[in-house]
N, C-alpha and C positions, 0 to 999 in steps of 0.2 A: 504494500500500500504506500503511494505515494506522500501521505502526509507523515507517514508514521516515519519514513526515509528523514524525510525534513527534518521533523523535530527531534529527532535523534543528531543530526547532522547540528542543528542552530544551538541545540543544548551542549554540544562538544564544544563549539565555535564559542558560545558563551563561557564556558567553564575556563576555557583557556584566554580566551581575551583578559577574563574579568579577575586573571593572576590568582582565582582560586586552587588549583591544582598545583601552581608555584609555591601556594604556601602551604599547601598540603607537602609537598615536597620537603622544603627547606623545615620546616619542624620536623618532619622525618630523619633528617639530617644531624640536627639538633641535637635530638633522640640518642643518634647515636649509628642512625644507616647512612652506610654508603651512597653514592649517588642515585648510581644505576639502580640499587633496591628501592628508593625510594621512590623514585618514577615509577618502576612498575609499578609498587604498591597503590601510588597518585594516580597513575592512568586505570587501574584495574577498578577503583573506587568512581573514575570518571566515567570508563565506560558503563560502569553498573545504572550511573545517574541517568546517562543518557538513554541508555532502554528503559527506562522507567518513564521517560519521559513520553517518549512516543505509546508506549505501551497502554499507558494511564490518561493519556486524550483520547486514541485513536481505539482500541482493543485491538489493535492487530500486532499481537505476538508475535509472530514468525518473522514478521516486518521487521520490528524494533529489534529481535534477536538478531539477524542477520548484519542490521546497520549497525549493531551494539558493537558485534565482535568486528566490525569493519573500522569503527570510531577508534577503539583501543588498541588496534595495531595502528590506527594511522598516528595515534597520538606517542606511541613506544615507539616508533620508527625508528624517529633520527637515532634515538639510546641503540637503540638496538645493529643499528646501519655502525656507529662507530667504535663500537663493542666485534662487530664484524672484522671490523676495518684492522682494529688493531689486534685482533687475533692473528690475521693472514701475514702478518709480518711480524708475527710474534717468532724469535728462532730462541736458540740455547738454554741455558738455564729455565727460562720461564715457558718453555716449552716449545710444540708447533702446533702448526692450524690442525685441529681435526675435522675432516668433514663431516662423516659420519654423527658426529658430538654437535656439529653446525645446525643437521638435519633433526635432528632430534631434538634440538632448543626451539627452531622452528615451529618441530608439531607440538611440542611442551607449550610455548606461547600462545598459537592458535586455538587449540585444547582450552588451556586457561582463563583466555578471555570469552571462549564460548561457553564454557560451564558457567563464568561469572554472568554475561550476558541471558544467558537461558532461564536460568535462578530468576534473574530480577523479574524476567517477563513473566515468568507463572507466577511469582509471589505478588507483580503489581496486577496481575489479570481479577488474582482471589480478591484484592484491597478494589480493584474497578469494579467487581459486584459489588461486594461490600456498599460502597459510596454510591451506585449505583439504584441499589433495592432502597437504600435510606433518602435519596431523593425523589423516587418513584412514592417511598409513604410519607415525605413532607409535603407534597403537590397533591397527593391525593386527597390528605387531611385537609390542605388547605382550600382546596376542590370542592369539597363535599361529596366527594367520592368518584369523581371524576378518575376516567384514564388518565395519565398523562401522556401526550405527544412525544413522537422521537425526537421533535427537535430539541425537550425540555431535558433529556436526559445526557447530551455531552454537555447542557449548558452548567449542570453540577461539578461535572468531573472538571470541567475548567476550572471551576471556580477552586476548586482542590489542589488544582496544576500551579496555579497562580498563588494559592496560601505554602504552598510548597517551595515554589518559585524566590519567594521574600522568607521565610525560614530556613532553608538550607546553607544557603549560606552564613547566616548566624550560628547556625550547628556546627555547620565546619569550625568558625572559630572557636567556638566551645570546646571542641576536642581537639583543636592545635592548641591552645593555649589555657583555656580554663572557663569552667562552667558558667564562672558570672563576667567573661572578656565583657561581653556586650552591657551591661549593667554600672558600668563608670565609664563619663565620659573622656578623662585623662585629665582633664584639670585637677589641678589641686588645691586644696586650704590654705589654710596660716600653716609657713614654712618658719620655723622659730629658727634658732643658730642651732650647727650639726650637731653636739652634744645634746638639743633638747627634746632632739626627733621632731613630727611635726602632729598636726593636729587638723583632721581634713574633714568638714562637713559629710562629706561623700561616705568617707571612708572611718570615720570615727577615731579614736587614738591610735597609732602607728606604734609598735612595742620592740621598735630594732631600738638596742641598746648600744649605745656608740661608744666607744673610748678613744683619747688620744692620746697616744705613746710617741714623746719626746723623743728625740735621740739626746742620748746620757739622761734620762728618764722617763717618768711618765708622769701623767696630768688630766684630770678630767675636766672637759667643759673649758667653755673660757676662750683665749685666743693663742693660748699655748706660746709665748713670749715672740719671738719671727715667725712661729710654724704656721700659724695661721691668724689672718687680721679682721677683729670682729667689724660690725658695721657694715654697710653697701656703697664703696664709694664709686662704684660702676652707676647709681641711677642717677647721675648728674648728666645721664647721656639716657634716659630712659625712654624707649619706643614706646608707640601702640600699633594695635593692628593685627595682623597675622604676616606667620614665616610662610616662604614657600619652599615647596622641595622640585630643584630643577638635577638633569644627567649628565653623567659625559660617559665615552666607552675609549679603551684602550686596547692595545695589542695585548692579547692576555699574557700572565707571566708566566706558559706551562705551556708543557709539549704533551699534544696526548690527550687531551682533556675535552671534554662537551661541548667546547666553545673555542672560538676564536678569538673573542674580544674578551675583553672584561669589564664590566659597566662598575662606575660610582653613581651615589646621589650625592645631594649636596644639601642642603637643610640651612636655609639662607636665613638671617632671623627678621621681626619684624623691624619695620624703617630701614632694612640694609640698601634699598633703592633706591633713599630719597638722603641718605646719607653719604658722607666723605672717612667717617671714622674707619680706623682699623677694628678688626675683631681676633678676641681668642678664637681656636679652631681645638674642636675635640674630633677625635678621629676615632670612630666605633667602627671593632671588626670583632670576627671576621664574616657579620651576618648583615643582609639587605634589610635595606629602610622598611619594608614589610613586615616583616617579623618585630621588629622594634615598635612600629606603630600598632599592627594587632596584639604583640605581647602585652606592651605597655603604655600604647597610647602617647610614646614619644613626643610627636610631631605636638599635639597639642600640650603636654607636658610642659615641654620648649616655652610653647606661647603664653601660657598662661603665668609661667614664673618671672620670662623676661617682660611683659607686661607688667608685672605686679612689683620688680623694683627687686624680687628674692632672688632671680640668676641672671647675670649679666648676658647679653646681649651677645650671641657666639657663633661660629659657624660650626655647624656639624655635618663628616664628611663621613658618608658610610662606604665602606669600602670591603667588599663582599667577597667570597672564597667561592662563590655557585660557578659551578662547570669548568673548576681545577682539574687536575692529572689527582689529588688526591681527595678520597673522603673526609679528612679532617687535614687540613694544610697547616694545623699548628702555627700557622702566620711565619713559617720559617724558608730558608733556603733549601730546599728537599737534599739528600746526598747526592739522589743517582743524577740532580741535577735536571729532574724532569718538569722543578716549580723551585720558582723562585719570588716568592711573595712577599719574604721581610725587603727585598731589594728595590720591589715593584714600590713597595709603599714608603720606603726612603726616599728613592733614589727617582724615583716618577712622580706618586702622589705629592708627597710633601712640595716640592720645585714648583707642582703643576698649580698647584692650591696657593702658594703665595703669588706665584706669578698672575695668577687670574683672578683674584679675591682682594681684596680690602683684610687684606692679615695683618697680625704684629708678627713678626717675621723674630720671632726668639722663643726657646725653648722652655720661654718660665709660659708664656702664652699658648703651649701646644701641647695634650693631655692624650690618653689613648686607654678608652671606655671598650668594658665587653663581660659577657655575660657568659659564663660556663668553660669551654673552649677558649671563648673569647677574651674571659680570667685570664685564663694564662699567658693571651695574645699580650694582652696589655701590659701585664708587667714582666715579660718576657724582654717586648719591645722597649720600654723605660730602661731598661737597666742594661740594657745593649746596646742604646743607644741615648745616654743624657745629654748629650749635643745636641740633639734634637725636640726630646718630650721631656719633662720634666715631671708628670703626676701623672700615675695609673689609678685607675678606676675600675675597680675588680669584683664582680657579683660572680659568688657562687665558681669561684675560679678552682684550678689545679696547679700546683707550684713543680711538680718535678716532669723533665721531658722526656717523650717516649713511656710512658708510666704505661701500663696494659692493665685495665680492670674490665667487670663488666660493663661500667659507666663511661670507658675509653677505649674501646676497642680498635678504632683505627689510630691512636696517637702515636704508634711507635713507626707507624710507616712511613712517613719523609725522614726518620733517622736512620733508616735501615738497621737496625736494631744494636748501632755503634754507641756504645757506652762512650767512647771521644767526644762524637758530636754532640748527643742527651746533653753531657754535661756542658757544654758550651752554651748550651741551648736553656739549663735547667734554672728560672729562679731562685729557688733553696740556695743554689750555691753562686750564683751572678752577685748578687746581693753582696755578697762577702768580699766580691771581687772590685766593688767599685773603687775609683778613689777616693782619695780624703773631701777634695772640692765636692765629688757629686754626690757625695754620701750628707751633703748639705741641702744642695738641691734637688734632689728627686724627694717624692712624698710618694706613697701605697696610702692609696684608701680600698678597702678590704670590707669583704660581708660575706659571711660564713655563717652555718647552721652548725654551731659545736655538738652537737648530739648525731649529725651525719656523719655514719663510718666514714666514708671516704673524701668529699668535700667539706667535712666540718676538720678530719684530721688533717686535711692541707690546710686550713685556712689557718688550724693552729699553729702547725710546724712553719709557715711563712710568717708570722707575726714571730713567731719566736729567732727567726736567721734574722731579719728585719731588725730588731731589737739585738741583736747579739755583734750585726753589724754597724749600728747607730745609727741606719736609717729611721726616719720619722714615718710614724705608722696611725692612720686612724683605721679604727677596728670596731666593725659594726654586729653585733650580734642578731641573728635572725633567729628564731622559733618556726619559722615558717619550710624551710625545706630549699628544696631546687628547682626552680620554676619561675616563670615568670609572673606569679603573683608577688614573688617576693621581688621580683626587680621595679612593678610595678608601685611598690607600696614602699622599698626603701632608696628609692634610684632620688627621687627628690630631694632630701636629705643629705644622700652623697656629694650631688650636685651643688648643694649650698656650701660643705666641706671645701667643693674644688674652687670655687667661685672666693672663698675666705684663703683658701690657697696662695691661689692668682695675686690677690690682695695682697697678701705678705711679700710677695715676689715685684710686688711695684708693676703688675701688668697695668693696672687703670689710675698709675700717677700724670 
């Protein structure tokens, strides 16, 4: 049946325009899957959507099944076309092309998507009676016992299509990120100073418990004598309005990998167009503005703080790892040399960002935010390079490189399992390694669940090398876990810490 073709067809077309499947992907990611697994998984879940779709207007099964399993290989193609590619020139160690193994992924694929595809059509056929016989007895009642006409019974199941339509994708985010995403809107309350936490109408009291750990002591609350400077002396320049988020795309920095290019966003803040001032720049990785704004509603986070006078006015540069050579790129130089991402983002990003931006072009004004993974990016990155960043911003991080758990599964892979490199590579012991000058300037601001086996025991053994090396440490305690409700509910608060940072560093003298 021709419509049923359609709406299978327009519902794939939507799903992918409308970067749902992308973020089904990249929190898969997150998670802890590889690329390629992640796609399948995204597209197996897309094509289910899309025979449901056709199947639940039209009743014509067979139709929707056919376009289903047509929808989801065409959406696993490319994955699969370059999964191909680099098989047949795969030689030595890592093996050779099999065909036979070629042929059988093939009907494995085909198979899969049609069982997925098949499933949905009879389970939405049963749900199309269903909806069906219930619209047949509300017209009838409302009748007075009247037949109802054919034409009034797809006018139900639309109606169904369409409440389905505008809820699924709020489900999606529910299940990337967290049951109540859609339930705050990313602004936030009264943002008190970082020892006091904050206090959000929305959100009620916030219970991350901060400390600041001095280098050659500790200290709680307060402005911690240079380490940080209380006050707002950035709102003497204070916008309104909204930020916008514009792109750019680069030569990717990987051989091998899903892509060619590699895209940034850029998260320009409010009045940056009508103004001449320089801005700090925070550089979040290694995850897309996507996930940061369905995680945690960034983007308006941003605006509503830099508005309010509580965070200065900044550029935020996301700069993302999707369609690397690896599944977790650890933000590093890979050994075998097939990703070079700490390079991309020194040595490209950074130049590209001052040369094209209203920057302060110095390393007390340029900070490097990230969440899990992106922990480790961050003060990886700081402490390999103080010439550059000056303050890592660390949720839910991991301090040692190449580590293999079940919550790291791919980390050891750009080290190729070189205990040399790891350590080059590893915070615990970078930290130790700094000079005397940068052990002055860099700051770790840290959030850690201390009751989590394995990100609560990093965040402690980092706060303790940190301390041991006289780096300056604020240290934010969470109850909440690993997840991005906790980045949502303690990321404002950090951000006032960095902002009082900045301050002490004489960025907004």
């Amino acid at each position: 049946m021709a419509l049923a073709v359609a709406l299978v067809g327009v519902t794939t077309v939507v799903l992918h325009v409308s970067g749902a499947l992308a973020s089904t992907r990249a929190t898969l990611e997150v998670m802890g899957f590889d690329p390629d697994r992640a796609r399948l998984i995204a597209d197996l879940v897309g094509a289910s959507l899309a025979t449901a779709a056709g199947a639940l207007v039209t009743g014509a099964g067979r139709s929707s099944t056919v376009a289903g399993i047509v929808a989801g290989l065409a959406l696993f193609g490319h994955t699969f076309y370059e999964e191909t590619r680099a098989a047949i020139i795969t030689n030595g160690p890592a093996g050779a092309f099999d065909p036979l193994g070629w042929a059988l992924t093939v009907l494995t694929l085909i198979l899969a998507f049609a069982v997925v595809a098949w499933a949905t059509a009879a389970i939405t056929a049963i749900v199309r009676g269903w909806l069906i016989a219930a619209g047949q007895d509300v017209v009838a009642f409302a009748g007075a016992g009247r037949r109802p006409s054919r034409l009034r019974r797809p006018a139900s199941v639309l109606a169904v299509a369409v409440l389905l339509a505008v809820t699924l994708p709020v489900f999606s985010d529910m299940v990337n990120f967290s049951p109540d995403a859609h339930m705050r809107d990313g602004r936030v309350g009264i943002v008190g100073l970082a020892q006091a936490g904050i206090l959000s109408p929305q959100l009620g009291p916030i219970t991350g418990t901060s400390q600041l750990m001095v280098a050659g002591g500790s200290g709680q609350g307060g402005s911690g004598g240079t380490v940080l400077r209380a006050g707002a002396p950035w709102t003497a320049w204070q916008p309104t309005g909204q930020g916008q988020l514009v792109g750019a795309s680069f030569a990717a920095p990987w051989i091998g990998g899903q892509t060619s290019t590699a895209r940034i966003q850029v998260y320009l803040p409010p009045g940056y167009g009508s103004s001449n001032r320089s801005y700090p720049v925070v550089y979040a990785v290694p995850w897309a503005s996507n996930l940061w704004t369905g995680g945690a509603g960034l983007t308006t986070m941003l605006d509503t703080m830099i508005t309010s006078g509580t965070f200065p006015a900044s550029i935020v540069m996301f700069v993302a790892q999707e369609g690397g050579a690896y599944p977790d790129s650890e933000c590093v130089n890979a050994v075998d040399g097939h990703e070079w991402f700490e390079t991309y983002l020194t040595n490209t990003i950074v130049p590209y960002v001052d040369a094209t931006y209203h920057t302060i072009r110095s390393s007390a004004a340029r900070s490097v935010l990230g969440f899990s993974q992106g922990g480790f990016c961050s003060t990886m990155l700081v402490l390999r390079h103080p010439d550059l960043f000056s303050t890592a911003v660390s949720l839910s991080g991991y301090y040692e490189a190449g580590i293999l758990t079940n919550q790291t599964r791919n980390a050891y892979r750009p080290f190729g399992g070189n205990p040399t490199v790891e350590a080059q590579y590893s915070p615990l012991k970078l930290v130790g390694q700094l000079s005397p000058a940068a052990r002055h300037t860099v700051f770790l601001i840290l959030e850690g669940d201390p009751s989590d086996q394995f990100y609560g025991a990093q965040y402690q053994a980092m706060i303790a090398a940190s301390q041991a090396a006289g780096v300056s440490v604020s240290a934010t305690q969470s109850p909440t876990g690993h997840g991005w409700p906790t980045v949502r509910s303690l990321l404002p608060q950090m951000l006032v810490t960095l902002a009082q940072r900045e301050a002490a560093l004489g960025v907004f003298a």
